[in-house]
TORKOL-4160 file (C-alpha; in steps of 0.2 Angstrom, whole numbers, padded with zeros to 4 digits, m for minus):
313
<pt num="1" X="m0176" Y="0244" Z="0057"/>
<pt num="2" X="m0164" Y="0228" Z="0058"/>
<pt num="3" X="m0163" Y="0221" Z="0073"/>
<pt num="4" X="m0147" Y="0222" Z="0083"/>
<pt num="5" X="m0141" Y="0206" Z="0095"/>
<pt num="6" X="m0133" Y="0213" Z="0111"/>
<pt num="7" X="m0119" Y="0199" Z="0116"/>
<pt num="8" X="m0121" Y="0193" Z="0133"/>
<pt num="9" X="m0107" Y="0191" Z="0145"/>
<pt num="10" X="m0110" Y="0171" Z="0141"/>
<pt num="11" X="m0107" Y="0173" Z="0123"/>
<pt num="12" X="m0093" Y="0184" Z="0127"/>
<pt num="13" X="m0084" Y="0170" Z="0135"/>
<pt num="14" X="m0087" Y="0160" Z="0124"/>
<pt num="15" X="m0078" Y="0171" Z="0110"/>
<pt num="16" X="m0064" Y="0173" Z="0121"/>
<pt num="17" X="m0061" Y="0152" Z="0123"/>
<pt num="18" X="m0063" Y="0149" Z="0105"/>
<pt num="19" X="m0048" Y="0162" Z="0103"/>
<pt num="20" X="m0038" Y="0154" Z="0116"/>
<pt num="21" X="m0040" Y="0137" Z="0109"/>
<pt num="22" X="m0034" Y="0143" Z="0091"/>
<pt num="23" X="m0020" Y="0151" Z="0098"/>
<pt num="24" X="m0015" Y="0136" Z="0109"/>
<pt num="25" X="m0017" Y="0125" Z="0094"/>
<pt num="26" X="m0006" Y="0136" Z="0081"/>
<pt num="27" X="0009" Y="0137" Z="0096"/>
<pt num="28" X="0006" Y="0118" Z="0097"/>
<pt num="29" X="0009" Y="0116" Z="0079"/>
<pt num="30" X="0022" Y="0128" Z="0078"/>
<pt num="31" X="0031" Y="0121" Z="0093"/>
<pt num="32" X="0030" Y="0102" Z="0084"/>
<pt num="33" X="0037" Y="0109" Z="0067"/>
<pt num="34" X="0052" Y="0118" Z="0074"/>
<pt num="35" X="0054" Y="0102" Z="0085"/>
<pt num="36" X="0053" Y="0089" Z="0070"/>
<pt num="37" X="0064" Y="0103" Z="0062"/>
<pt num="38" X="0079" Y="0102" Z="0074"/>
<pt num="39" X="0078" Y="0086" Z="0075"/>
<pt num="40" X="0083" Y="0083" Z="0056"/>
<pt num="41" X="0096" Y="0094" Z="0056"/>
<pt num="42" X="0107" Y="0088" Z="0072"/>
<pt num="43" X="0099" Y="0071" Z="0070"/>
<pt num="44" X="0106" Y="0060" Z="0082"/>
<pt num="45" X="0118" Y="0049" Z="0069"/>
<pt num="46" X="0119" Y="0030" Z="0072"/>
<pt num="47" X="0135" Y="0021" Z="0070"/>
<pt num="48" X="0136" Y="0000" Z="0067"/>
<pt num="49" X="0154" Y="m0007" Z="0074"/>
<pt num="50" X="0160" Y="m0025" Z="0066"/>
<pt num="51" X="0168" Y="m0037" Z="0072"/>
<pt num="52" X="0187" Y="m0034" Z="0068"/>
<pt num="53" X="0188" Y="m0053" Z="0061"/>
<pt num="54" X="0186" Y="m0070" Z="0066"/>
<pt num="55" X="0199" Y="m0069" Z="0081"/>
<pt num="56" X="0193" Y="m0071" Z="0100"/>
<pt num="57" X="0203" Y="m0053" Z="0100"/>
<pt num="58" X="0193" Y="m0044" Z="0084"/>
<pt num="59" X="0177" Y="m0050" Z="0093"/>
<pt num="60" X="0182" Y="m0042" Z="0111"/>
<pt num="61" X="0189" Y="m0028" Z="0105"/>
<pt num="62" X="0176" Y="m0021" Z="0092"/>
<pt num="63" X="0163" Y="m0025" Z="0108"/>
<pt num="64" X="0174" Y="m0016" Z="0119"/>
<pt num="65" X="0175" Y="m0001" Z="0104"/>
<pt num="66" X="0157" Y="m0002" Z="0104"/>
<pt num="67" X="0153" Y="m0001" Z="0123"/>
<pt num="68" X="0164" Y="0014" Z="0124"/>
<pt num="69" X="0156" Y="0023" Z="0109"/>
<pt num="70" X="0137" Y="0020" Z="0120"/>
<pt num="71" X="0143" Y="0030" Z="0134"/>
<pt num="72" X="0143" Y="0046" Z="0121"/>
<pt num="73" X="0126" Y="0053" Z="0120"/>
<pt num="74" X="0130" Y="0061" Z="0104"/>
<pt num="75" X="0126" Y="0045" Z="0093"/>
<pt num="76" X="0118" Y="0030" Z="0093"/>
<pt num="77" X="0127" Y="0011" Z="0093"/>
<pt num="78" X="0118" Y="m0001" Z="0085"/>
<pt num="79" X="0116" Y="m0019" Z="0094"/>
<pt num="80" X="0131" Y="m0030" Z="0088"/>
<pt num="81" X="0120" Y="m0045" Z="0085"/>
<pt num="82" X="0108" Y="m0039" Z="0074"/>
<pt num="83" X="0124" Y="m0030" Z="0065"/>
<pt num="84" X="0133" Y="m0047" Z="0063"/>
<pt num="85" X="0118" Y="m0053" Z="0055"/>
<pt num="86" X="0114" Y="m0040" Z="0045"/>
<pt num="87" X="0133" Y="m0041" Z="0039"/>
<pt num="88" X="0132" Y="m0059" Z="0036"/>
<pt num="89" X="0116" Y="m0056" Z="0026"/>
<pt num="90" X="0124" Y="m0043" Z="0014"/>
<pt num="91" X="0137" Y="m0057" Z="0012"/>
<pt num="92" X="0151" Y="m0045" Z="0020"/>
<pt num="93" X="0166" Y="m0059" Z="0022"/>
<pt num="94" X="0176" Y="m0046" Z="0032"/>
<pt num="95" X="0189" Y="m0035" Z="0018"/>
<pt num="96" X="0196" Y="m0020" Z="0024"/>
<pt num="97" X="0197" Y="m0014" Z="0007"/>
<pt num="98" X="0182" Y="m0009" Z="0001"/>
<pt num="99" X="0175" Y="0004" Z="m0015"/>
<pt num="100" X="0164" Y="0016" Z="m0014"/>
<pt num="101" X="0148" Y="0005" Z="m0021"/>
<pt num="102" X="0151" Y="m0009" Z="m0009"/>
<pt num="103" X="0153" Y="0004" Z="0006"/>
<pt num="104" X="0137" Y="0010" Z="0004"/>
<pt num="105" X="0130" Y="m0008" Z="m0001"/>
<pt num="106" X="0135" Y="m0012" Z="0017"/>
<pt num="107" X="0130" Y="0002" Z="0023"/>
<pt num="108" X="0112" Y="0001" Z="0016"/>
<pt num="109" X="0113" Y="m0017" Z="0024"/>
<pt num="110" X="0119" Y="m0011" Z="0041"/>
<pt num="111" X="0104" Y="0003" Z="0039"/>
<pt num="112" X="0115" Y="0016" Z="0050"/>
<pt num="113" X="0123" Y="0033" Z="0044"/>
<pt num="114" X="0142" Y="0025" Z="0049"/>
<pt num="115" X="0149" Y="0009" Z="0051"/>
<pt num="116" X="0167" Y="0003" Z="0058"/>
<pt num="117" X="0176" Y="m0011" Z="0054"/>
<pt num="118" X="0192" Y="m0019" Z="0054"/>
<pt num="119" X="0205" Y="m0032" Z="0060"/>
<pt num="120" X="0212" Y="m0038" Z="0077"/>
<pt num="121" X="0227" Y="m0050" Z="0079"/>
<pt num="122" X="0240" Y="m0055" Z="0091"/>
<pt num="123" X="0258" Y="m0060" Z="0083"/>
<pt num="124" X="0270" Y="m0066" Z="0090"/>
<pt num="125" X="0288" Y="m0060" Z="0085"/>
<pt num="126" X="0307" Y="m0068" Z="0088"/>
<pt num="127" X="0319" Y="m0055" Z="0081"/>
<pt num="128" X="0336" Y="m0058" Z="0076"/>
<pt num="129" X="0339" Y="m0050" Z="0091"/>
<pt num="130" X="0332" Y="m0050" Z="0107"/>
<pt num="131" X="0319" Y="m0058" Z="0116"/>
<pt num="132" X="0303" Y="m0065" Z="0108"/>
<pt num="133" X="0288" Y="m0053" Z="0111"/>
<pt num="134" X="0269" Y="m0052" Z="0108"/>
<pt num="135" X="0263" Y="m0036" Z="0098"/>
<pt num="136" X="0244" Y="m0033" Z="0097"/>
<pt num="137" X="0236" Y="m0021" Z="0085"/>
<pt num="138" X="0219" Y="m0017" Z="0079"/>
<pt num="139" X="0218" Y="m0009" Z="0061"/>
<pt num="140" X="0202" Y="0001" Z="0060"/>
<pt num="141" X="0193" Y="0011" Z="0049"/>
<pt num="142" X="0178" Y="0022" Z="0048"/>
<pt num="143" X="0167" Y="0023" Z="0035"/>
<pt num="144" X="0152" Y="0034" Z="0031"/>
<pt num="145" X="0138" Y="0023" Z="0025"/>
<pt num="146" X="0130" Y="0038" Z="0013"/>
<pt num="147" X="0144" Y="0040" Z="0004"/>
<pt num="148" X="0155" Y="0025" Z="0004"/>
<pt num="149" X="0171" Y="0038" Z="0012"/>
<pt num="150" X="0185" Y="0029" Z="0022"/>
<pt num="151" X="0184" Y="0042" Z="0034"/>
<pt num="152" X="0197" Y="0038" Z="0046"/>
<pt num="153" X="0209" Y="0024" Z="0048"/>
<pt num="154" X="0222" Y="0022" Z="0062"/>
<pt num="155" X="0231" Y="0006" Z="0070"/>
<pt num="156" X="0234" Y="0007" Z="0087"/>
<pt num="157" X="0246" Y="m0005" Z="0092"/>
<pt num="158" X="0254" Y="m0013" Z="0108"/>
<pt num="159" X="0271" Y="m0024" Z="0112"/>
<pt num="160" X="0273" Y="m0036" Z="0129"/>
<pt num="161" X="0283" Y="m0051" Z="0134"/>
<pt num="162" X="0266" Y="m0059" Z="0136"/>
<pt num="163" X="0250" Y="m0060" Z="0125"/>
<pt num="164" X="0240" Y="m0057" Z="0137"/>
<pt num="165" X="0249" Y="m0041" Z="0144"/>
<pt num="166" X="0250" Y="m0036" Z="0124"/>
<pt num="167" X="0230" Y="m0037" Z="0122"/>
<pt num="168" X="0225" Y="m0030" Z="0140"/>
<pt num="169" X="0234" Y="m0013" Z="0133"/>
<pt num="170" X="0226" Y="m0011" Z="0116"/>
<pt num="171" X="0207" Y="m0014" Z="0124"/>
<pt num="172" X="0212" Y="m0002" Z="0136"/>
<pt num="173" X="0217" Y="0011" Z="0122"/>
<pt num="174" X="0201" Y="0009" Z="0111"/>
<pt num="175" X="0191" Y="0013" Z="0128"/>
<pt num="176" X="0199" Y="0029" Z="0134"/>
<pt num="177" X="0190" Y="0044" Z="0134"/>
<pt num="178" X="0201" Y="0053" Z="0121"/>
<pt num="179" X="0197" Y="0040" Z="0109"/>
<pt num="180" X="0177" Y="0041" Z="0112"/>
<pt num="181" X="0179" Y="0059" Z="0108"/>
<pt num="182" X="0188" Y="0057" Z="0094"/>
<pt num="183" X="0178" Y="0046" Z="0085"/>
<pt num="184" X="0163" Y="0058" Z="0091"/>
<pt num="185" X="0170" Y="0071" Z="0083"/>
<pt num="186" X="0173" Y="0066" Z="0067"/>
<pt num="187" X="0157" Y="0057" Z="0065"/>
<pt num="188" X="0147" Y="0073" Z="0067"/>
<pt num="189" X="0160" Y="0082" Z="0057"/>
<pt num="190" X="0157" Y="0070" Z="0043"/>
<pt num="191" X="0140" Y="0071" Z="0045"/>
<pt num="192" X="0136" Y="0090" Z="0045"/>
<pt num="193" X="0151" Y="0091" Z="0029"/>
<pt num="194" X="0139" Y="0079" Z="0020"/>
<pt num="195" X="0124" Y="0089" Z="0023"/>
<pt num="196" X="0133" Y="0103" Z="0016"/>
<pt num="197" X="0137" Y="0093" Z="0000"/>
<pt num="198" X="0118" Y="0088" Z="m0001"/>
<pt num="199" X="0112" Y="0109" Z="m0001"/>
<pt num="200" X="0125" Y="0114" Z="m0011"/>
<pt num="201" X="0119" Y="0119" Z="m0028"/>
<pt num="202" X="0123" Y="0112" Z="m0043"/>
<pt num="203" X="0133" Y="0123" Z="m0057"/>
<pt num="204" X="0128" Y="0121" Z="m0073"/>
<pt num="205" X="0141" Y="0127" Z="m0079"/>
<pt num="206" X="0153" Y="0110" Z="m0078"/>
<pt num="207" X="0154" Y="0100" Z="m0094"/>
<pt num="208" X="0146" Y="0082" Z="m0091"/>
<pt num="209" X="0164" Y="0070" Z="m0093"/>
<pt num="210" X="0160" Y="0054" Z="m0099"/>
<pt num="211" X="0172" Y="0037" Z="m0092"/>
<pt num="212" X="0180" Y="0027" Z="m0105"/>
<pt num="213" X="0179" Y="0011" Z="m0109"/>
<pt num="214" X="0189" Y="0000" Z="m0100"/>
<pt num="215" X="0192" Y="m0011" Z="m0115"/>
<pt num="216" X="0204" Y="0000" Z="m0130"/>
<pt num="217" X="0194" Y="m0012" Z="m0141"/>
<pt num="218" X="0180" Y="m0007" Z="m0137"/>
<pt num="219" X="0186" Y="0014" Z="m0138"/>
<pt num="220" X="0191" Y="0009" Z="m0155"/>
<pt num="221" X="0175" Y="0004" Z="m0163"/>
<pt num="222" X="0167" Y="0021" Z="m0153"/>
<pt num="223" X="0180" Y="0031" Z="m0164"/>
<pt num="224" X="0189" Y="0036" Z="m0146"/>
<pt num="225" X="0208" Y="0036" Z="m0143"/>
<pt num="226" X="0212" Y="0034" Z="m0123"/>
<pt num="227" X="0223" Y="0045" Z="m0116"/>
<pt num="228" X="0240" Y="0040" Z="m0111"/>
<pt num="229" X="0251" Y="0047" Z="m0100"/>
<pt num="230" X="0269" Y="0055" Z="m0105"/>
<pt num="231" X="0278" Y="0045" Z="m0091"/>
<pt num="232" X="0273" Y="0032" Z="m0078"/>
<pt num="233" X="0275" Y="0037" Z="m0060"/>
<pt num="234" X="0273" Y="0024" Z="m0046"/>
<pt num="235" X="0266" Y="0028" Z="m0031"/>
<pt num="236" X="0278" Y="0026" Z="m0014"/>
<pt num="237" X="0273" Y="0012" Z="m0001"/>
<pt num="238" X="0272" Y="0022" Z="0012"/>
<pt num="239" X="0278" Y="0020" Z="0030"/>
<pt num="240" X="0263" Y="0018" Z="0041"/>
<pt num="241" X="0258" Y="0004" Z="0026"/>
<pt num="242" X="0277" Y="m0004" Z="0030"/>
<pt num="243" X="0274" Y="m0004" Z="0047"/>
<pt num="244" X="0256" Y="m0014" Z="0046"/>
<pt num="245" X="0265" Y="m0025" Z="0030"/>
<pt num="246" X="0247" Y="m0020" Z="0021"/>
<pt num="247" X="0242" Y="m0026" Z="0005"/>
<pt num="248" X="0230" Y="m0018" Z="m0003"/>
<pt num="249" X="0223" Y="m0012" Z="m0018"/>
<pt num="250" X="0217" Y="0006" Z="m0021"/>
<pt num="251" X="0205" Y="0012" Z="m0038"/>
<pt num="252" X="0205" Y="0030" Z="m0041"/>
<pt num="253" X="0193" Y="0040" Z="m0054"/>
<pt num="254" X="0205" Y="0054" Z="m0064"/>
<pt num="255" X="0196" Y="0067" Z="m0073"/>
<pt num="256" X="0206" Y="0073" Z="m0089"/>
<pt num="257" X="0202" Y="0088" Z="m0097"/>
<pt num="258" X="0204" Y="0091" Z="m0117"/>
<pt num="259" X="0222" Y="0095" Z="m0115"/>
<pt num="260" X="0225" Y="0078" Z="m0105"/>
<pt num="261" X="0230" Y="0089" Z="m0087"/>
<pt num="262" X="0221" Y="0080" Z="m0071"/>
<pt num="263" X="0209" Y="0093" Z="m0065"/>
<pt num="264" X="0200" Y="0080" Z="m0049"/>
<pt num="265" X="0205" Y="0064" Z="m0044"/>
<pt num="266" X="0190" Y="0053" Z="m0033"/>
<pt num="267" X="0196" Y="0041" Z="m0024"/>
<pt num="268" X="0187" Y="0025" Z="m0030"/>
<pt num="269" X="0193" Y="0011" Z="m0017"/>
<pt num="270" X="0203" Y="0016" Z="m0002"/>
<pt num="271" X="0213" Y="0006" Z="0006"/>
<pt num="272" X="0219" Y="0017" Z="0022"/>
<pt num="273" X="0237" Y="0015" Z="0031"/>
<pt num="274" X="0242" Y="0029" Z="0020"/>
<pt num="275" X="0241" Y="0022" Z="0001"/>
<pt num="276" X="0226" Y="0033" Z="m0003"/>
<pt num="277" X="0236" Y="0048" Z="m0001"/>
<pt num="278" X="0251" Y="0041" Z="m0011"/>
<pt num="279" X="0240" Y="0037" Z="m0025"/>
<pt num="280" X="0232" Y="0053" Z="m0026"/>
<pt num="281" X="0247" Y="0064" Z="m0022"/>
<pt num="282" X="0257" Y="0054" Z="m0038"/>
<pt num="283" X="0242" Y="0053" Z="m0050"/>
<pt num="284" X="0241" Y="0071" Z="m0048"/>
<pt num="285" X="0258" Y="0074" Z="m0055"/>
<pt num="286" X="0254" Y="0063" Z="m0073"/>
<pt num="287" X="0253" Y="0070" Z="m0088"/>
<pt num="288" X="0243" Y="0063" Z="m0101"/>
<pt num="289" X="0241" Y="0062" Z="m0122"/>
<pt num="290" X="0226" Y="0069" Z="m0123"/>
<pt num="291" X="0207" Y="0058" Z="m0127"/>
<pt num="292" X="0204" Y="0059" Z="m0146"/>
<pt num="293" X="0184" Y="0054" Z="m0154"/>
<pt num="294" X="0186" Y="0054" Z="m0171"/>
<pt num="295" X="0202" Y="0066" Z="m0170"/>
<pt num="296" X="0197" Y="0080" Z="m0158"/>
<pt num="297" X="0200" Y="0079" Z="m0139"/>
<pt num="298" X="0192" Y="0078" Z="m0128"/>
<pt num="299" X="0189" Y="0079" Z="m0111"/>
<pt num="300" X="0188" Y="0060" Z="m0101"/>
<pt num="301" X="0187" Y="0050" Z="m0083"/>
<pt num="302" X="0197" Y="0034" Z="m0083"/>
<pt num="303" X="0200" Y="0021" Z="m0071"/>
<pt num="304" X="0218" Y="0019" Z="m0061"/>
<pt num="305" X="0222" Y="0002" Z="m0052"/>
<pt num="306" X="0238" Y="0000" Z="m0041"/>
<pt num="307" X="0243" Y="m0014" Z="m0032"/>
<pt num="308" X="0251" Y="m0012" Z="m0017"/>
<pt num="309" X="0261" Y="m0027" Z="m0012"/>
<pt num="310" X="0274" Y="m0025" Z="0004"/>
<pt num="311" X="0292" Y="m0024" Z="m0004"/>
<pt num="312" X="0302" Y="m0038" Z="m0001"/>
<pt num="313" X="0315" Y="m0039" Z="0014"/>
């Protein structure tokens, strides 16, 4: 006859702490795992602010920016020293006219998820009529450092008899409450649109487009005719550009397909005050001679450059 052991109440308790202890160990590590899991998803996202150039005025007023962007607990403001020196150690010389590679070059320097910049001045105007007045503006912009995106741009901008009355207004602007909260809200909008764009999937269906040669020599000796369009459209220079007198320069990648229609147009190097917009609006309204390789089209990405220069008065 086997023998039978009879637990005792001692081996009974026993059973029942080992239990607990397992149990208290799986709700430990299931507690950690959804906690390091909502923290990647609505990660706190960290912003970098420049210095809006050289100026006494670009250095107050990007601090001042800064300061204000702190008091929202919804992201993270880097320290402003160690982003002047990281700035300076990328070898950023202070454009506001930036692609897409040396976006995210700065960005990777910077080591946040977005990054403003931009310029601050104090002019001093004597119209043909009237009295001589100070104006102070700030032209800023904000950039996602993933991506390389100008995603916002704006330039506030403030008139006074004084320079001193001028500058005292714009500060004040860029530390309201409304503007905190704007720049808030379109960081985390940017950021959860990127996310989405990361868990998106990819279609197989859509044909890999190859970019042409910048050189038509070059085409030539690969056989390959670039396209050309029907009728050369130039794009408007835009009011809010007029008003800032920017000068800028802005790339954009056109996608052709084999009949030479646009079908997406990226925006390569933005510029802001409105020219990106006129760019893309125009360039989707070409028409093109279609990409040839050996006599067949072909569907093609090229390169268009405009130069935006302020007319003259």
């Amino acid at each position: 006859m086997p023998f039978i052991h009879s637990p005792t109440k001692s081996d009974l308790l026993l059973r029942i702490s080992a239990r607990l202890c397992l149990l208290l160990l799986a709700a430990s590590f299931l507690s950690f795992n959804l906690s390091a899991a909502g923290q990647t998803s609505g990660r706190v996202p960290t912003v970098a602010v420049l210095d809006f150039g050289d100026s006494a005025l670009g250095r107050r007023a990007s601090e001042r920016l800064a300061e204000s962007l702190k008091l929202d607990n919804s992201l993270r403001v880097d320290d402003q020293d160690q982003v002047r020196a990281a700035a300076r150690g990328a070898g950023y010389s202070g454009s506001i006219n930036l692609s897409l590679n040396e976006a995210r070059d700065l960005g990777a320097a910077l080591g946040s998820d977005f990054f403003i910049l931009g310029d601050a001045q104090t002019l001093r105007r004597s119209p043909s009529e009237g009295p001589v007045y100070f104006e102070s503006y700030a032209s800023i912009f904000l950039v996602s450092a993933h991506t390389g995106r100008l995603i916002r741009w704006e330039r506030p901008n403030f008139k006074a008899a004084t320079a001193a009355t001028a500058e005292q207004s714009l500060l004040a602007q860029l530390t309201t409450s409304e503007a905190r909260h704007d720049y808030a809200s379109l960081i985390r909008r940017a950021q959860e649109d990127e996310r989405s764009e990361r868990a998106a999937p990819i279609d197989p269906q859509i044909p890999i487009i190859e970019e042409a040669p910048e050189d038509d020599k070059l085409a030539e000796a690969e056989g390959l005719r670039l396209p050309r369009p029907y009728r050369r459209l130039t794009p408007a220079y835009p009011d809010t550009a007029a008003h800032a007198e920017a000068e800028a320069i802005v790339d954009v990648l056109v996608d052709l397909d084999e009949s030479g229609e646009v079908t997406r147009v990226i925006v390569a190097r933005w510029a802001g005050f409105g020219l990106d917009e006129a760019t893309v609006n125009t360039v989707r309204q070409l028409h093109f001679f279609p990409a040839l390789r050996n006599g067949v089209a072909i569907p093609i990405r090229v390169l268009l450059r405009y130069n935006f220069r302020k007319p003259p008065r």
